[in-house]
PDB file of N, CA, C and O in Angstrom:
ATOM      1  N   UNK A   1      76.274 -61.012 -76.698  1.00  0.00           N
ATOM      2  CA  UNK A   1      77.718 -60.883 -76.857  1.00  0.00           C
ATOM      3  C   UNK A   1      78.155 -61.247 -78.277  1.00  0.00           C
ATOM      4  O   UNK A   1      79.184 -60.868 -78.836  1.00  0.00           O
ATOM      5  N   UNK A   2      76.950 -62.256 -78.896  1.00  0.00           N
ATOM      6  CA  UNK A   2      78.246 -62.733 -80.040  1.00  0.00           C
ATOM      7  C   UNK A   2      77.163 -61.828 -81.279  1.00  0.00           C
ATOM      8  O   UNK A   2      77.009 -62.381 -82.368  1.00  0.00           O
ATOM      9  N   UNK A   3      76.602 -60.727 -81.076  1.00  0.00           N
ATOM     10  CA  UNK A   3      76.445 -60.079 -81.373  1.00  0.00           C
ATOM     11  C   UNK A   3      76.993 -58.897 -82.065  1.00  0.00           C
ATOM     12  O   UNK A   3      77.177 -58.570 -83.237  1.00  0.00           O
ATOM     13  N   UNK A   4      77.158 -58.453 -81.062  1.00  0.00           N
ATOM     14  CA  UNK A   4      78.511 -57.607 -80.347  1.00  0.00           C
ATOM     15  C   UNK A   4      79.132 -57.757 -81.539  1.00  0.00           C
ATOM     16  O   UNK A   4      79.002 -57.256 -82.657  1.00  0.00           O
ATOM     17  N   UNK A   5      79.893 -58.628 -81.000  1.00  0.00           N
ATOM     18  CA  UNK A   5      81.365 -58.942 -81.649  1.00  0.00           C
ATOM     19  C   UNK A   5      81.073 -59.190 -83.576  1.00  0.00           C
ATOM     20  O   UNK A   5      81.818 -58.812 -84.480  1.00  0.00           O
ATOM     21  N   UNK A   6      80.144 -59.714 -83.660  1.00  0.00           N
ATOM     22  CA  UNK A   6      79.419 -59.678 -84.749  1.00  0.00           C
ATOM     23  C   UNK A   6      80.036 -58.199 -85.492  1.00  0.00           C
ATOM     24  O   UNK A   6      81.027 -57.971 -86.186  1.00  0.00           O
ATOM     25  N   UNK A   7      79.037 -57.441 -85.023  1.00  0.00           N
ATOM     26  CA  UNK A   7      78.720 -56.007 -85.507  1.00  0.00           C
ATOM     27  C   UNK A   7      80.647 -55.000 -85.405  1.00  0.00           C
ATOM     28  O   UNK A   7      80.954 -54.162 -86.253  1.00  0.00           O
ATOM     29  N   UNK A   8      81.491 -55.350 -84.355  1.00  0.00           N
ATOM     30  CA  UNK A   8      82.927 -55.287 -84.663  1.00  0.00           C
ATOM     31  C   UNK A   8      83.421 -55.241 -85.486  1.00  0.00           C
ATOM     32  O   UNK A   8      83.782 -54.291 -86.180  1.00  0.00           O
ATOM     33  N   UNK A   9      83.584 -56.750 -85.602  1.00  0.00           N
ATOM     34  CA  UNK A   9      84.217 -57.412 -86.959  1.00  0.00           C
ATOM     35  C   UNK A   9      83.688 -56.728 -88.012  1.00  0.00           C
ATOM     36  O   UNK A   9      84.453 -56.315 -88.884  1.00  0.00           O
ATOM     37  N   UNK A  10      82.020 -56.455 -88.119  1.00  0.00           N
ATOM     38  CA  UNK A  10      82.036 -56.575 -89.366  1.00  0.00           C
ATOM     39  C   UNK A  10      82.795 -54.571 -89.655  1.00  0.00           C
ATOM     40  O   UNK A  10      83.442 -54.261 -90.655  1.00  0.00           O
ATOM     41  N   UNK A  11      82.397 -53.435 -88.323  1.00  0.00           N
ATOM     42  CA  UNK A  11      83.061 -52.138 -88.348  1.00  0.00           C
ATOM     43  C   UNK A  11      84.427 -51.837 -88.887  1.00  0.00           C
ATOM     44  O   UNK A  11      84.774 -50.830 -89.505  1.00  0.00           O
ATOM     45  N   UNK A  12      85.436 -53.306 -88.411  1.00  0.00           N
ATOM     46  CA  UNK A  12      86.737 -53.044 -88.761  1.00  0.00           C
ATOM     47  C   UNK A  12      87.030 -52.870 -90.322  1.00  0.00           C
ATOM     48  O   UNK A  12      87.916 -52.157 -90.793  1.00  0.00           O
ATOM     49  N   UNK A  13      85.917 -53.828 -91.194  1.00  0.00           N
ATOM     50  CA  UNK A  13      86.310 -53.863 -92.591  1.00  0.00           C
ATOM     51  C   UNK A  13      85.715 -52.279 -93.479  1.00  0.00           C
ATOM     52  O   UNK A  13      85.408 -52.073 -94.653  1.00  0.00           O
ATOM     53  N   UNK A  14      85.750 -51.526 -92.438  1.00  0.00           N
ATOM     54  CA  UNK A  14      85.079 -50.166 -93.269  1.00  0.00           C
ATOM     55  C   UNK A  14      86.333 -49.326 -92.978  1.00  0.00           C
ATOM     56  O   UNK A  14      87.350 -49.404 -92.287  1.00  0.00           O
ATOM     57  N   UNK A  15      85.754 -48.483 -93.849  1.00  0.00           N
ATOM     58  CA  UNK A  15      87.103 -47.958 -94.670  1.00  0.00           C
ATOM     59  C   UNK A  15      87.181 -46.411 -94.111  1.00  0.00           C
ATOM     60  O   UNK A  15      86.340 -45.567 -94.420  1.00  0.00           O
ATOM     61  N   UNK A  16      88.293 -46.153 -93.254  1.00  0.00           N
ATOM     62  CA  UNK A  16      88.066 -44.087 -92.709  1.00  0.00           C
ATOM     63  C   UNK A  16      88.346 -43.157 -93.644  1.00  0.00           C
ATOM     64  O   UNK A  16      89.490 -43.227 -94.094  1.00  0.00           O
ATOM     65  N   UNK A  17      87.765 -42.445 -94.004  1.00  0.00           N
ATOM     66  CA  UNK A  17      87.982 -41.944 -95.095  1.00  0.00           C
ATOM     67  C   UNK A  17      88.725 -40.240 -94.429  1.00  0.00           C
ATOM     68  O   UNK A  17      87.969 -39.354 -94.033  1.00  0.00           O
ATOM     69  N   UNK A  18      90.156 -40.088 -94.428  1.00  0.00           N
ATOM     70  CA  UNK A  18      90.568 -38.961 -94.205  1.00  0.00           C
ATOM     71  C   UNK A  18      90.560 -37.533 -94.770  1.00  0.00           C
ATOM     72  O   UNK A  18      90.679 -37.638 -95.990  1.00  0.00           O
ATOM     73  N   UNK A  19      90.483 -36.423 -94.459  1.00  0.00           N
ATOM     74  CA  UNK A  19      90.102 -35.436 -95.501  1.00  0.00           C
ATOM     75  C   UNK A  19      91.377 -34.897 -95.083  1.00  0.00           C
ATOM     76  O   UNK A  19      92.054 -34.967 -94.057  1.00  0.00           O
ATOM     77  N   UNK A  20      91.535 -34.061 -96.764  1.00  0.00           N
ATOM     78  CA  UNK A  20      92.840 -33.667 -96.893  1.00  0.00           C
ATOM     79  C   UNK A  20      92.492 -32.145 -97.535  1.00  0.00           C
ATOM     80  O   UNK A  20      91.404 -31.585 -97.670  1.00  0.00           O
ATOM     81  N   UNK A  21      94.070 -31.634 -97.929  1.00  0.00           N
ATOM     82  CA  UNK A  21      93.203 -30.329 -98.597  1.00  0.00           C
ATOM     83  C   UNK A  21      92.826 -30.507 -99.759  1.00  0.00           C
ATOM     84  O   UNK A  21      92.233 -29.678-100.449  1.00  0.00           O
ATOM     85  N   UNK A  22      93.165 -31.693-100.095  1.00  0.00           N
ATOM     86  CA  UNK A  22      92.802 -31.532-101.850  1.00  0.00           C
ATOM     87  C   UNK A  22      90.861 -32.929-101.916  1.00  0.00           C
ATOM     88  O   UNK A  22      90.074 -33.341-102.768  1.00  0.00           O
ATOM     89  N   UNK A  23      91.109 -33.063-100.231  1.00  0.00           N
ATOM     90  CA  UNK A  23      89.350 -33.648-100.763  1.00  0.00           C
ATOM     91  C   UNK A  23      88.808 -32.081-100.188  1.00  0.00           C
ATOM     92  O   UNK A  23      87.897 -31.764-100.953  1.00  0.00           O
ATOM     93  N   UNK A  24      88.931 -31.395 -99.539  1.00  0.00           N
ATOM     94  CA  UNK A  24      88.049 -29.973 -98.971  1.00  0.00           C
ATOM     95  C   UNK A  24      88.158 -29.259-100.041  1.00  0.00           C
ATOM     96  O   UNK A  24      87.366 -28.317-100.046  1.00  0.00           O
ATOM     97  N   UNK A  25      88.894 -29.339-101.047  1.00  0.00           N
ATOM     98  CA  UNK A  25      88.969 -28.183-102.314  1.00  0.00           C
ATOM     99  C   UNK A  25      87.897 -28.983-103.405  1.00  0.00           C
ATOM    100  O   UNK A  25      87.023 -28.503-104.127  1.00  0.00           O
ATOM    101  N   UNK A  26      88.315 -30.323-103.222  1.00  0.00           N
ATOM    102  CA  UNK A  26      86.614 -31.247-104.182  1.00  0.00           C
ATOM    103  C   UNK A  26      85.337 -30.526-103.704  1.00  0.00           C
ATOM    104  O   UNK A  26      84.432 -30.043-104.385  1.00  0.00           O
ATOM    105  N   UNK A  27      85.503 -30.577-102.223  1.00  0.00           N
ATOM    106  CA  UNK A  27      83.963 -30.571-101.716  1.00  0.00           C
ATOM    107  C   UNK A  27      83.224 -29.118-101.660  1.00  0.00           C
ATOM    108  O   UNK A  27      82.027 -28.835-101.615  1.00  0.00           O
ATOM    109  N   UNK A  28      84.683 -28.105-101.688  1.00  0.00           N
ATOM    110  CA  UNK A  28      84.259 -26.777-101.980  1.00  0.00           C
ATOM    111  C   UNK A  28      83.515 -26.533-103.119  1.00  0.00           C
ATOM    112  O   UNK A  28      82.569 -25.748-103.186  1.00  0.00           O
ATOM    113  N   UNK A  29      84.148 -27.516-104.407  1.00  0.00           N
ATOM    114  CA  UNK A  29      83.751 -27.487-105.547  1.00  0.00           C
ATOM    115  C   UNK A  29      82.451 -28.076-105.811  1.00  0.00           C
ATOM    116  O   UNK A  29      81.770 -27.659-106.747  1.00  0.00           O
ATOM    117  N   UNK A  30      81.960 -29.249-104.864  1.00  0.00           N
ATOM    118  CA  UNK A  30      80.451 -29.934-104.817  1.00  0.00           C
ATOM    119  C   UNK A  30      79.831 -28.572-104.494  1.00  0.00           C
ATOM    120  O   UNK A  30      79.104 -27.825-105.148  1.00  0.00           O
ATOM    121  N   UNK A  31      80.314 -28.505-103.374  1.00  0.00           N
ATOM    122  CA  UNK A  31      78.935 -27.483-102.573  1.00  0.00           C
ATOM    123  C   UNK A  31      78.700 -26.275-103.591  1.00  0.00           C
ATOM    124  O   UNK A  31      77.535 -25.881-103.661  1.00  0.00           O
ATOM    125  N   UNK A  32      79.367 -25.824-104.153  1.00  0.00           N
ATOM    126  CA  UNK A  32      79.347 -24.791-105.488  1.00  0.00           C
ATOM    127  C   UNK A  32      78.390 -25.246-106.599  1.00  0.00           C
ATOM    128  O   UNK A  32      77.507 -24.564-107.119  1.00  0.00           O
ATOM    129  N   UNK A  33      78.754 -26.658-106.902  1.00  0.00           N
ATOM    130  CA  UNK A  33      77.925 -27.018-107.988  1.00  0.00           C
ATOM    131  C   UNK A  33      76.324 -27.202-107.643  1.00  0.00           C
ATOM    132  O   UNK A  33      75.316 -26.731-108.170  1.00  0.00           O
ATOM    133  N   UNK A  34      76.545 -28.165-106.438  1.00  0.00           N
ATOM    134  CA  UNK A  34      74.972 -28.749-106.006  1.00  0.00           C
ATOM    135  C   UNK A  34      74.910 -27.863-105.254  1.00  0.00           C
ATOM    136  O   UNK A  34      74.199 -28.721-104.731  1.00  0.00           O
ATOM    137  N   UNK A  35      74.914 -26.411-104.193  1.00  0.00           N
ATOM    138  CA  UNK A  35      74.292 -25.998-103.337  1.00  0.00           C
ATOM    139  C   UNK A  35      74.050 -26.742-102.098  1.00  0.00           C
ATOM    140  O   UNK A  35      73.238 -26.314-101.278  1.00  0.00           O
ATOM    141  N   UNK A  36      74.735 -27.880-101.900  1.00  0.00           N
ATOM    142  CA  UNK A  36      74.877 -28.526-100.645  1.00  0.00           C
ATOM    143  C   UNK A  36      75.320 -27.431 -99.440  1.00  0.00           C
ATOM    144  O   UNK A  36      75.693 -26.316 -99.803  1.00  0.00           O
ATOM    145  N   UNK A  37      75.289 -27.665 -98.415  1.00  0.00           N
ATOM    146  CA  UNK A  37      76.549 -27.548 -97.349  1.00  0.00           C
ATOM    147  C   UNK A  37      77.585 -27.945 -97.360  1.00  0.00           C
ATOM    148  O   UNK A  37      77.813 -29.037 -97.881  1.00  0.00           O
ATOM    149  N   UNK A  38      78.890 -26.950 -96.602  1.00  0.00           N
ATOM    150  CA  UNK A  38      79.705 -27.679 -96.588  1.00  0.00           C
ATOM    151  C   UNK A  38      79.952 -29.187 -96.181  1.00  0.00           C
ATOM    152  O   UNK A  38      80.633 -30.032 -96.762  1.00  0.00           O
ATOM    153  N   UNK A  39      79.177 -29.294 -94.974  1.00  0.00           N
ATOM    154  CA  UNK A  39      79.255 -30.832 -94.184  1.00  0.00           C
ATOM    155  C   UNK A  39      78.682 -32.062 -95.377  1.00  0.00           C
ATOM    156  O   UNK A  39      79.035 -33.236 -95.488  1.00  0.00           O
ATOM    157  N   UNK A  40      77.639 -31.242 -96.208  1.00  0.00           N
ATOM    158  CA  UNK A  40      77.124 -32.761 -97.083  1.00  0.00           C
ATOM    159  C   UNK A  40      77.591 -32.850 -97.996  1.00  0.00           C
ATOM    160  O   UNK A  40      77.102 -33.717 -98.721  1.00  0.00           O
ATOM    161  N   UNK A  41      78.882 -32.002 -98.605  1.00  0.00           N
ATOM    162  CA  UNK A  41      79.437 -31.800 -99.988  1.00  0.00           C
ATOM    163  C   UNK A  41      80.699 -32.148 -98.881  1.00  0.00           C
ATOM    164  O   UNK A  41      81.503 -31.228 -99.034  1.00  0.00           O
ATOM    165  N   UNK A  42      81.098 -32.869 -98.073  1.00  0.00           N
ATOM    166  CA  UNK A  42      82.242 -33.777 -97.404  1.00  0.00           C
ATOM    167  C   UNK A  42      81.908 -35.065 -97.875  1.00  0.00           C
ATOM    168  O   UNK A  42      82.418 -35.951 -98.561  1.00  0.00           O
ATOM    169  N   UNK A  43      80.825 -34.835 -97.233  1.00  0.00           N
ATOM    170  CA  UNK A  43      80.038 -36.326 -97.414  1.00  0.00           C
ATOM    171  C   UNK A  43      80.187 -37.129 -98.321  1.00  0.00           C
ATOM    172  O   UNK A  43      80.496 -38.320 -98.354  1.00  0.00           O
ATOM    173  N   UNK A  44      79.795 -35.940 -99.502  1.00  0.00           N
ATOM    174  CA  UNK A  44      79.349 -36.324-101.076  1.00  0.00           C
ATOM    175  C   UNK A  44      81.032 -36.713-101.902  1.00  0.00           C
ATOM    176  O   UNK A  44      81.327 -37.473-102.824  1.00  0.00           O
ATOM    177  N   UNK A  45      81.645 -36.013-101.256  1.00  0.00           N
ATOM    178  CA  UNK A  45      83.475 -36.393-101.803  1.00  0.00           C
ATOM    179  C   UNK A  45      83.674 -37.440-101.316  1.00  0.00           C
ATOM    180  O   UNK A  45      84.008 -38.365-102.055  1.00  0.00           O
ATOM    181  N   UNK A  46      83.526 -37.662 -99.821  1.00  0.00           N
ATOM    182  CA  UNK A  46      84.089 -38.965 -99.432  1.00  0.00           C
ATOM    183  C   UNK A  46      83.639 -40.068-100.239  1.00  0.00           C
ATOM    184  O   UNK A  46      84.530 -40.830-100.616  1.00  0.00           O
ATOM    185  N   UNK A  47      82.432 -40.332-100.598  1.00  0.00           N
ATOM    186  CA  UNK A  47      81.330 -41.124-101.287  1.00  0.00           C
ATOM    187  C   UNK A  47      82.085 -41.451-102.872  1.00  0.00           C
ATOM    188  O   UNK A  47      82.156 -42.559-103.403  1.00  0.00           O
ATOM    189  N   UNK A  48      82.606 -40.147-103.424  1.00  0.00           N
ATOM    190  CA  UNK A  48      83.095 -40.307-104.568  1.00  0.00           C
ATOM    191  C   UNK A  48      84.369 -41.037-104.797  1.00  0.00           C
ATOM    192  O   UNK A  48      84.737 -41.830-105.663  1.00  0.00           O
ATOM    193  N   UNK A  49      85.016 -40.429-103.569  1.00  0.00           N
ATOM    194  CA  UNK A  49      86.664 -40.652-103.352  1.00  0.00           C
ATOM    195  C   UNK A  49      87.273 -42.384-103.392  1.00  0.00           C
ATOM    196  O   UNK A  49      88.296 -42.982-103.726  1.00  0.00           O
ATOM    197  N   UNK A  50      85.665 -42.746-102.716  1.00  0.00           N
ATOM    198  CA  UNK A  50      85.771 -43.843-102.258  1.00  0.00           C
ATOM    199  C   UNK A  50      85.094 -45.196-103.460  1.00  0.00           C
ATOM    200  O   UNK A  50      85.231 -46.418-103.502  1.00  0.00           O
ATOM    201  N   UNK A  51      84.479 -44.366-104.160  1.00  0.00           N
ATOM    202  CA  UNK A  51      84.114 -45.413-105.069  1.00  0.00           C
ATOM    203  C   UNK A  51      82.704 -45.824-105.132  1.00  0.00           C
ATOM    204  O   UNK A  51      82.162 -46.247-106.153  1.00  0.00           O
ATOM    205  N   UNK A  52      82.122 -45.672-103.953  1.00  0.00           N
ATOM    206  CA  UNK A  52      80.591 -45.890-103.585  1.00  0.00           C
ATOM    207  C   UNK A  52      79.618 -44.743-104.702  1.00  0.00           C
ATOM    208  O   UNK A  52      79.705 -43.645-105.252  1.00  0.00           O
ATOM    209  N   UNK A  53      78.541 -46.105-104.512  1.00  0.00           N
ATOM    210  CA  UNK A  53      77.614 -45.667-106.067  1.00  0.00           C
ATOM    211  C   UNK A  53      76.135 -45.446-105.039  1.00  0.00           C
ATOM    212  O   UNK A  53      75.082 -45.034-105.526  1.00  0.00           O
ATOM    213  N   UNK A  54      76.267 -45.746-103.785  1.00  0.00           N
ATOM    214  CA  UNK A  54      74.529 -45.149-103.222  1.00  0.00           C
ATOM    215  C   UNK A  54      75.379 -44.711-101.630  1.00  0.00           C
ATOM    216  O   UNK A  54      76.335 -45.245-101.065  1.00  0.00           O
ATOM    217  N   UNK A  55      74.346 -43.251-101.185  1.00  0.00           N
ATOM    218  CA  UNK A  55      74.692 -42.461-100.193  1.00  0.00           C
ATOM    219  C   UNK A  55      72.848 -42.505 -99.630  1.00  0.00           C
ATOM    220  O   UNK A  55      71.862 -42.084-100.236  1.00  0.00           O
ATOM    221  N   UNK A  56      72.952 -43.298 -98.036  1.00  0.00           N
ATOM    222  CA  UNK A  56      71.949 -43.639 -97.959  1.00  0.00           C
ATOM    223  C   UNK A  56      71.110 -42.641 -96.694  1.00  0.00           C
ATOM    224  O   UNK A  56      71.379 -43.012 -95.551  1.00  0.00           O
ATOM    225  N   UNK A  57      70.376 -41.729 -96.771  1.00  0.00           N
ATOM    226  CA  UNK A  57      70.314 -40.436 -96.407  1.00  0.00           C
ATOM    227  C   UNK A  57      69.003 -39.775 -96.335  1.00  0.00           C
ATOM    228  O   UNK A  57      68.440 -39.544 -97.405  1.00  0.00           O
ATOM    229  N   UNK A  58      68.263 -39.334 -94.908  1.00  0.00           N
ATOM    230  CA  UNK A  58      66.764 -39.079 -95.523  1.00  0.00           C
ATOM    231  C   UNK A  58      67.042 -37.106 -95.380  1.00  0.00           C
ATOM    232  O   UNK A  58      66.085 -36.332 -95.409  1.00  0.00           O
ATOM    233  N   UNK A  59      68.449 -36.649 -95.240  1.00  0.00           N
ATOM    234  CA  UNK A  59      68.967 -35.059 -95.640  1.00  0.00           C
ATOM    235  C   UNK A  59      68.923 -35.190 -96.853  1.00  0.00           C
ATOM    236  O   UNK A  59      68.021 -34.454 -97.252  1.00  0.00           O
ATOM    237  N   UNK A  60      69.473 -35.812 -97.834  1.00  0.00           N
ATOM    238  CA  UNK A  60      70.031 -35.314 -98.946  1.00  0.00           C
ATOM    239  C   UNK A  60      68.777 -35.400-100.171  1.00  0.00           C
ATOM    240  O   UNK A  60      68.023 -36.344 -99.934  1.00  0.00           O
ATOM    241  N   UNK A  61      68.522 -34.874-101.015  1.00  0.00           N
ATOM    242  CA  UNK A  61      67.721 -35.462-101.887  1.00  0.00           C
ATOM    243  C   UNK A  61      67.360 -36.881-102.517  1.00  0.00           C
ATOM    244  O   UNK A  61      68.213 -37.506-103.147  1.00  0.00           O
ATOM    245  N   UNK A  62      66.112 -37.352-102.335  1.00  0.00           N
ATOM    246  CA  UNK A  62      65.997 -38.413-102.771  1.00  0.00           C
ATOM    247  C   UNK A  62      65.942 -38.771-104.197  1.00  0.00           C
ATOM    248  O   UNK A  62      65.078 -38.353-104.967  1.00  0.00           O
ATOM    249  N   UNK A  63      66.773 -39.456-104.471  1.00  0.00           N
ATOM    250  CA  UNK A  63      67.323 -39.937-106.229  1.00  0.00           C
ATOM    251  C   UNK A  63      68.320 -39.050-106.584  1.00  0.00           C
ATOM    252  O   UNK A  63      68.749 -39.113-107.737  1.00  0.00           O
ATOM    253  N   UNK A  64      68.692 -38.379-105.953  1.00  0.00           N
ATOM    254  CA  UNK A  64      69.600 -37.201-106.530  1.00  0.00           C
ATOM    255  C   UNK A  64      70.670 -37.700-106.668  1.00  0.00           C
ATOM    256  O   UNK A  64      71.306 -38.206-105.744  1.00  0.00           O
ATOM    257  N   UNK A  65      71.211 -37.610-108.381  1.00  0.00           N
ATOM    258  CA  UNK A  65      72.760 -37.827-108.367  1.00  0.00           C
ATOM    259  C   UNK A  65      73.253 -36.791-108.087  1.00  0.00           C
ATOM    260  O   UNK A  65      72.814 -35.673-108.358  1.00  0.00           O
ATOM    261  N   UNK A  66      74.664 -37.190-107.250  1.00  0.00           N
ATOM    262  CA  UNK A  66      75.915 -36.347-107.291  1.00  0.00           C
ATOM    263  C   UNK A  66      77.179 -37.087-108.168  1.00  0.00           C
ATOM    264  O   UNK A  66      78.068 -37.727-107.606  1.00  0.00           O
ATOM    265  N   UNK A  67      77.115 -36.923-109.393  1.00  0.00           N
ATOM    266  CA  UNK A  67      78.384 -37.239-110.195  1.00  0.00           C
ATOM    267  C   UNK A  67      77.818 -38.941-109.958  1.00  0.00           C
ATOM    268  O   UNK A  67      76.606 -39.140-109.878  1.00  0.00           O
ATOM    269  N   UNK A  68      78.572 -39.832-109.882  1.00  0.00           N
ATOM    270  CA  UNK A  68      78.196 -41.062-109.982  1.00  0.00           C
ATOM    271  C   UNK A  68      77.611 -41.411-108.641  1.00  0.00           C
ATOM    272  O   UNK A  68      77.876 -42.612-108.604  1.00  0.00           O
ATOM    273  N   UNK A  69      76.973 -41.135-107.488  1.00  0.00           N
ATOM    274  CA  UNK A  69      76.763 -41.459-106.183  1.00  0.00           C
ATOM    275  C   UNK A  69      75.024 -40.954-106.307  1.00  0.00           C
ATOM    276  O   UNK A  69      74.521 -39.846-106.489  1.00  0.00           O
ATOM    277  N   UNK A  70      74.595 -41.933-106.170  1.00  0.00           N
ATOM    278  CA  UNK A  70      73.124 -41.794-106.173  1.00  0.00           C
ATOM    279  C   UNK A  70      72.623 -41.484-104.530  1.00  0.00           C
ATOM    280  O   UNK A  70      73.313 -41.962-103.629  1.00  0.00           O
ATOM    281  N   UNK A  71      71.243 -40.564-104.145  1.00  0.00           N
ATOM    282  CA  UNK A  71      71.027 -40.641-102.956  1.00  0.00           C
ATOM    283  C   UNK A  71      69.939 -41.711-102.816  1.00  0.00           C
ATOM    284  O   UNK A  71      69.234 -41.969-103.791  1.00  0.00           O
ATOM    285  N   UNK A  72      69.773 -42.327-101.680  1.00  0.00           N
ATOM    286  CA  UNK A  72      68.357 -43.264-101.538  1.00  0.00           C
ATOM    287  C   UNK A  72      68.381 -43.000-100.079  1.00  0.00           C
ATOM    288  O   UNK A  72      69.274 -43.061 -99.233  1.00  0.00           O
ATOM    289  N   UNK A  73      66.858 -42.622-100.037  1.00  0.00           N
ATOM    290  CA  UNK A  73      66.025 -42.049 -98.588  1.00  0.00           C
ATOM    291  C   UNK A  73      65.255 -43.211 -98.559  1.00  0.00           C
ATOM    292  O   UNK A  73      64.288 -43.725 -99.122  1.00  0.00           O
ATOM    293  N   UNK A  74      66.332 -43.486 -97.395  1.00  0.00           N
ATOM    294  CA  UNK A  74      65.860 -45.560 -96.859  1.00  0.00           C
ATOM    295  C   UNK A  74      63.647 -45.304 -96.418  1.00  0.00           C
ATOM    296  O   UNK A  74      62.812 -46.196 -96.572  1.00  0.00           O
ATOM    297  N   UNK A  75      63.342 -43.793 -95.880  1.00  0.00           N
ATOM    298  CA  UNK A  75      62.028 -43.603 -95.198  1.00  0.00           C
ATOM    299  C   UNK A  75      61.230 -43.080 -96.218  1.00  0.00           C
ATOM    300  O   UNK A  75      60.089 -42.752 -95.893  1.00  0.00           O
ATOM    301  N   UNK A  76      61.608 -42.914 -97.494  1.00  0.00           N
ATOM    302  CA  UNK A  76      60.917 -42.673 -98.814  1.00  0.00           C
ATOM    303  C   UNK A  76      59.784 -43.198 -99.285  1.00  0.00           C
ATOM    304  O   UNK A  76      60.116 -44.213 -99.898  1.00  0.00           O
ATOM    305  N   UNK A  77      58.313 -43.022 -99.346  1.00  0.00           N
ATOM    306  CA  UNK A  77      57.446 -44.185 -99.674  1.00  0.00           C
ATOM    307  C   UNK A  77      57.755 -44.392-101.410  1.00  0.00           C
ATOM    308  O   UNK A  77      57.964 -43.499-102.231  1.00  0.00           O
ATOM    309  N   UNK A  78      57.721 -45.387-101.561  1.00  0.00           N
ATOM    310  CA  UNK A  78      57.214 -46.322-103.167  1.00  0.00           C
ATOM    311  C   UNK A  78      58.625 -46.225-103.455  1.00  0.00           C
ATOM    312  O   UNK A  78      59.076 -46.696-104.499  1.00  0.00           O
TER     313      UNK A  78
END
């Protein structure tokens, strides 16, 4: 239980990141540049939008920057 509640608390302090038309017109613009998908060039905006510098991911390329958001593939050896 105090687990639980643990893992809550700590959910509430994360941040929802809403999409609007002007983040879907960013991400149109990712997926154009990098050849992403649409769904991982969401991803890759929210990531930006938000300020975050690592997108932690064993889809996306490993080391790959997108603009300032680095990828790291947590199942990556070395």
């Amino acid at each position: 239980m105090a687990e639980a509640r643990r893992l809550l608390i700590d959910s509430l302090r994360w941040e929802v990141v809403v999409n609007t038309g002007e983040s879907i017109l960013e991400a149109l613009e990712i997926e154009d540049r990098y050849g992403l998908s649409f769904w991982d060039s969401l991803i890759v905006q929210a990531a930006i939008g938000s300020g975050v510098e690592r997108i932690y991911s064993e889809d996306l390329g490993h080391g790959q920057n997108y603009g300032p958001v680095q990828v790291i593939n947590p199942f990556a050896g070395g």
